[in-house]
N, C-alpha and C positions, 0 to 999 in steps of 0.2 A: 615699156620699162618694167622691171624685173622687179624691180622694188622701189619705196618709195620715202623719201626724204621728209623727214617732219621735225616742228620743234615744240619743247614742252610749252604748254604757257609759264613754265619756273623759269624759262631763258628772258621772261620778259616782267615778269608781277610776280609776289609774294604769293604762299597757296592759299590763301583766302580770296573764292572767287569774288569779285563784283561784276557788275554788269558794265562799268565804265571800262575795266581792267581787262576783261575777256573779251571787248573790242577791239581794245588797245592792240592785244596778244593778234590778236586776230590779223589786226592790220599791219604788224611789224611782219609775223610770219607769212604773209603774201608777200610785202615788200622786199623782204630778204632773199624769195623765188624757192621757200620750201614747198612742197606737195599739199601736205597734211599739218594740221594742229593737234598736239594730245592735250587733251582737258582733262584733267584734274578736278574729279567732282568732290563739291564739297559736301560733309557728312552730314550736313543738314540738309542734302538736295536744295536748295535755294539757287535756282537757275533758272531763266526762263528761255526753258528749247525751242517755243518757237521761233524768238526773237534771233537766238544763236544759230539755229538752223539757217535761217535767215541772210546772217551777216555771212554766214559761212558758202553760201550760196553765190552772194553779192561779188565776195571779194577770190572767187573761185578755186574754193580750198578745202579737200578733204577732211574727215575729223575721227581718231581715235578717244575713246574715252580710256584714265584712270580711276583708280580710288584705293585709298590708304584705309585700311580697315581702326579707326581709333580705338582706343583702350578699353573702350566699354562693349566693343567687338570682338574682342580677341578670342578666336573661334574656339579654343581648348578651354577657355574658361565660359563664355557668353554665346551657343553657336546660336539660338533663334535668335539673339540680337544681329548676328552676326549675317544669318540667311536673309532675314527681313531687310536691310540696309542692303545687301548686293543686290537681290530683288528690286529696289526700290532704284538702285543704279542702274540695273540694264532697262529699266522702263526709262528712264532720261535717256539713255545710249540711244533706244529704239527711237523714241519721239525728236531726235537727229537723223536719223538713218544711219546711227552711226552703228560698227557691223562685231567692233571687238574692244574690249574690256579687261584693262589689267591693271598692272599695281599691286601693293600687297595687300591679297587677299585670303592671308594665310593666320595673321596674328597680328595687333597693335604694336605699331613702333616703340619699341624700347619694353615691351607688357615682358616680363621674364619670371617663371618660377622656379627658378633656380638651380634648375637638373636638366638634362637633357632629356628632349622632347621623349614621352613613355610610345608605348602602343597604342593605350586607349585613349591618348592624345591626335596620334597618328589616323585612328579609327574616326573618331568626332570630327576630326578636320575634313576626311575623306566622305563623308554624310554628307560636311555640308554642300560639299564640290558638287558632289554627286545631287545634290537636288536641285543648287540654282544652278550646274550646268543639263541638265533636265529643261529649267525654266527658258532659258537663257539658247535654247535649240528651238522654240516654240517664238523665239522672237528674231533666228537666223544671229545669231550674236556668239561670234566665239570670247571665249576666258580666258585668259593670260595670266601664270600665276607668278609672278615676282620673286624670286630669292633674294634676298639681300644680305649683309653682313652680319657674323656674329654680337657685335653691341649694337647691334637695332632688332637680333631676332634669334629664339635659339629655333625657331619653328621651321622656317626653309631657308637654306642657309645656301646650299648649293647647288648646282644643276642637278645632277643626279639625284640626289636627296629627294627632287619637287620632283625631277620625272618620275619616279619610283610612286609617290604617293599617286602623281595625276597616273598613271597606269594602271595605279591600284581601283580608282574608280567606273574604268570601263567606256568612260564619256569620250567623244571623238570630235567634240569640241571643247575641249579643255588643252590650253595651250602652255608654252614655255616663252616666262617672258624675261629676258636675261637682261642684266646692267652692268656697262665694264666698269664701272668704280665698285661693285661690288666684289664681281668677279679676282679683280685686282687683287682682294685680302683674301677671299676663300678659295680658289678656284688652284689648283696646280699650272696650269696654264690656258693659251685662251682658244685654242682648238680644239682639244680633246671634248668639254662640254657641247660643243658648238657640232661637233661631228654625230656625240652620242645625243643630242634631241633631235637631229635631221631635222624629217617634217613639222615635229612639233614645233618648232623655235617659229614663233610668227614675228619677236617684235622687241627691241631692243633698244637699249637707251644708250646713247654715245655720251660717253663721255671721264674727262680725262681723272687719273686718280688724284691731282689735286684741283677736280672741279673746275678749271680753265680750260684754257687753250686746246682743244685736241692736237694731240702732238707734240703736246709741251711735257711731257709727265713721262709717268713707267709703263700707261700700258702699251702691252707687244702687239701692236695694232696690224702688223702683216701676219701673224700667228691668225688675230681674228676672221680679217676677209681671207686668210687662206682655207680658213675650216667652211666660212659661208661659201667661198666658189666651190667648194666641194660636195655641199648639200644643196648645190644650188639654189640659194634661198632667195626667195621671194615675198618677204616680209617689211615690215617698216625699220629704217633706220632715224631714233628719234633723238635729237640732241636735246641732253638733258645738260646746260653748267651752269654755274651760276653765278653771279658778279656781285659786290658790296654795293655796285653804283645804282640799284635798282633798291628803293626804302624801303625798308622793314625786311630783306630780304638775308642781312647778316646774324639777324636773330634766330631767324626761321630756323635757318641751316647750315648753322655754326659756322661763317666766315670772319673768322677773328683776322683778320690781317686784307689790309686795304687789296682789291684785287688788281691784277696788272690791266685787266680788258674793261670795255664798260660792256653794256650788251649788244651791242650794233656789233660791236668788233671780235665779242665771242661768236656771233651769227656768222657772220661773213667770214671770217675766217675758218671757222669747226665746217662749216657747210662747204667751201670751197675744198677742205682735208677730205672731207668725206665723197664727196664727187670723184676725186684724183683714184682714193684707193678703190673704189668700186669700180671705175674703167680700168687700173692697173689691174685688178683681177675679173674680168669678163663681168661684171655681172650688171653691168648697163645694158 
């Protein structure tokens, strides 16, 4: 297989790991027949790897690791705060065997100072890439760096923008880790990015611009796998939505209005969507 199907643990628990919760995730995601699980680490590392490794074993299920860089991280302001905590994540990543690492790792969700990102902002971020992807080579672990939207970040915002910075560092495992509800508000459209990261693009979050149903919403989702059959990509396709019916889950991530799916039926359905277009365009 070319590539491979995974679901966040957000499709199933709130992002506060537990160790009851990341079973749970764990065993929906095999039930549903994805490949892979992304974990979502928490900023307090408070996971125990080997257990997870483990279960992940048990229930025979590959594992990406994330991590949202929090506000006391936000590398243009805090960057050793910022190094020491990614550090501290590819060591959990490692102690899984897990091989790649993304999420934003550029800036604290929502952290804004009020101008557009300077040079010497530009510079600091690109240090610290350049050192834990240094680290992060020494433990076989590629980086994936997240763009996300304007009112969550003025830091990477687009593709382009992140590949320009990961270029700028010189590292050959520093990756591109793209999200179609992102992409949706900043992106011109959903091929041209997808073309211009080629090889870099390892690893990408499905999912729809109003966080349901894939397929239910605006993204140009043939624009997407048209650009991936063309870079022939070989990276993870990870479904990221998320449903009111899961608690504490409409707080998290602003779902103010009751959602149409619960999460079985976000699963089973985004997971079936995504199967169809990826055999519609060769890259099963």
């Amino acid at each position: 297989m070319k590539i491979k199907f995974g679901a966040s643990i957000l499709s199933w628990i709130p992002p506060k790991w537990t160790a009851e919760g990341g079973l749970y995730a764990i065993q929906k995601t095999a039930e549903k027949g994805f490949d892979l699980l992304e974990i979502l680490l928490p900023p307090s590392m408070d996971i125990d790897t080997k257990t997870v490794k483990k279960q992940l074993k048990e229930y025979n299920l590959d594992a990406v690791c994330t991590l949202n860089l929090p506000a006391g991280c936000h590398i243009p302001f805090y960057p050793k705060a910022a190094t020491m905590l990614i550090k501290s994540a590819l060591d959990k990543a490692a102690e899984m065997d897990v091989t790649f690492l993304g999420g934003v790792l550029h800036s604290g969700i929502g952290v804004f100072s009020g101008q557009p990102i300077t040079k010497s902002e530009k510079d600091t971020v690109c240090e610290v890439w350049t050192d834990v992807a240094a680290y992060a080579k020494t433990l076989g672990i590629t980086i994936g760096i997240e763009a996300i939207n304007r009112y969550e970040s003025y830091v990477c915002t687009t593709a382009a923008d992140t590949l320009e910075m990961i270029k700028a560092t010189g590292a050959d495992n520093l990756a591109l880790h793209l999200d179609t509800f992102h992409m949706n508000i900043e992106e011109n459209n959903f091929y041209d990015p997808v073309i211009e990261a080629g090889s870099r693009l390892r690893h990408i979050h499905m999912t729809e611009s109003n966080r349901g149903m894939l397929g239910e919403g605006n993204v140009h989702w043939d624009d997407l796998f048209r650009g991936l059959a063309a870079i022939d990509f070989t990276g993870n396709l990870v479904l990221e939505n998320f449903t009111s019916t899961v608690q504490g889950m409409a707080s998290a991530v602003s779902l103010w209005r009751e959602s149409a799916y619960d999460a079985d039926e976000l699963a089973t359905g985004s997971l079936k969507f995504m199967k169809e277009k990826a055999t519609e365009y060769n890259l099963l």
